[in-house]
C-alpha positions in Angstrom: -92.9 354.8 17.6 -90.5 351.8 18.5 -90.8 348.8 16.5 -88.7 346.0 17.4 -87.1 343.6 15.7 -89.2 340.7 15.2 -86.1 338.6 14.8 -82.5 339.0 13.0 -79.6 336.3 13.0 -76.1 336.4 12.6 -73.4 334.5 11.7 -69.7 333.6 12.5 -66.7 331.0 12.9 -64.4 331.2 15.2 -62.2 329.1 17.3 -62.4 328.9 20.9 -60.2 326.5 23.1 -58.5 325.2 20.0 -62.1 323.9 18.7 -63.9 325.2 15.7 -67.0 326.4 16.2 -70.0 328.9 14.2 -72.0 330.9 16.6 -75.3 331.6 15.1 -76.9 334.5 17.0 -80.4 335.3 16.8 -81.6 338.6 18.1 -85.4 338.0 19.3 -85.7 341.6 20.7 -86.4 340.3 24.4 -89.7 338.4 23.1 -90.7 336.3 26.1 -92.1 333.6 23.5 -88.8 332.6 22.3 -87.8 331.8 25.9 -90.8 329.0 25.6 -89.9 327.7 22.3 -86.3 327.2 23.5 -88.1 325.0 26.3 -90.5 323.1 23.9 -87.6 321.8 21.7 -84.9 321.6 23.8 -87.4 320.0 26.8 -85.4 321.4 29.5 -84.9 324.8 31.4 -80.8 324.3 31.9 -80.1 327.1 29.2 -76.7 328.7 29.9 -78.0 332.3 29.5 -75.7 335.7 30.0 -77.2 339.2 30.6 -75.2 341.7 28.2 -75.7 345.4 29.0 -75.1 346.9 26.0 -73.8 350.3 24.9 -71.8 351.2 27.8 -70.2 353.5 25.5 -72.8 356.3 26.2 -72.1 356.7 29.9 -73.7 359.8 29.7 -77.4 358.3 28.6 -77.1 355.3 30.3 -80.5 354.1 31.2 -79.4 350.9 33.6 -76.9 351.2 36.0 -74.2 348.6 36.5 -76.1 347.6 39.9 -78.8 347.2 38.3 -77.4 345.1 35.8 -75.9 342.7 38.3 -78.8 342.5 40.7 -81.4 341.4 37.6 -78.2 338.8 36.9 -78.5 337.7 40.3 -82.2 337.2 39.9 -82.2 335.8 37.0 -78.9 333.5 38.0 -76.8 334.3 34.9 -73.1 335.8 34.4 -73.1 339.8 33.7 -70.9 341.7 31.2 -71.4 345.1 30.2 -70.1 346.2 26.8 -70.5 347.9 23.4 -71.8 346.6 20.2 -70.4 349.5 18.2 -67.1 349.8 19.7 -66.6 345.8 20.1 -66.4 346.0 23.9 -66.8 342.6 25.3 -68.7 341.5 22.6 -66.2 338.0 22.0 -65.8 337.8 25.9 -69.4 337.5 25.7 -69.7 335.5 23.1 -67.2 332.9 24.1 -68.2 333.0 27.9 -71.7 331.5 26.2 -69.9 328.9 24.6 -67.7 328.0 26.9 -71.2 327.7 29.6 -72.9 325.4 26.5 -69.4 323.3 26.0 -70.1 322.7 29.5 -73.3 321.8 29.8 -73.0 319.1 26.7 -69.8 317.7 28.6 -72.3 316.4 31.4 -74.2 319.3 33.2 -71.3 321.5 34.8 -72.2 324.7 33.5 -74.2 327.0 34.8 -78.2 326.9 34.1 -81.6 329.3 34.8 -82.2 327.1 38.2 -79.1 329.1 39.6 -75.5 327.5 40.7 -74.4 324.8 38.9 -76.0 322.1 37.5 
């Protein structure tokens, strides 16, 4: 049987725009509940959020189509990359594309939020 992660973090520096900054990743295995807890502390719903299909390295088993991954994007009014955790595809586009949204929504609300369009 499946049993998801409950929850795992991860770490890392890195510098993005010529600014230091540690990404702190934590993996809540798609557990709606987090989603309100993010809500509760932060007391808004202007996340930046990305969709990341993952493993596009098995084209043959792939279980979501591109299309599919940009239409729930569209729906859910977030950017779209597809990549590869195990062979690093994408992953630091991703990653900085997340905080260059957050960058932008500290510097006064231009980046892109769950309502759709920009803030």
């Amino acid at each position: 049987t499946y049993d998801p992660t409950i929850e795992d973090s991860y770490r890392k520096q890195v510098v993005i725009d010529d600014q230091a900054c540690v990404l702190e990743v934590l993996d809540t295995a798609g557990q709606e509940r987090f989603y309100e807890q993010i809500i509760c502390v932060k007391d808004t719903d202007s996340i930046p959020l990305m969709l990341f299909g993952n493993k596009c390295d098995k084209i043959t088993e792939r279980e979501v189509s591109r299309e599919e991954g940009m239409n729930m994007a569209r729906r859910l009014k977030c950017e779209f990359i597809e990549g590869s955790a195990k062979t690093c595809v994408n992953v630091d586009r991703a990653f900085y594309s997340v905080v260059k949204m957050i960058r932008q929504n500290r510097e006064g609300g231009k980046g892109q939020n769950r309502e759709g369009g920009k803030d």
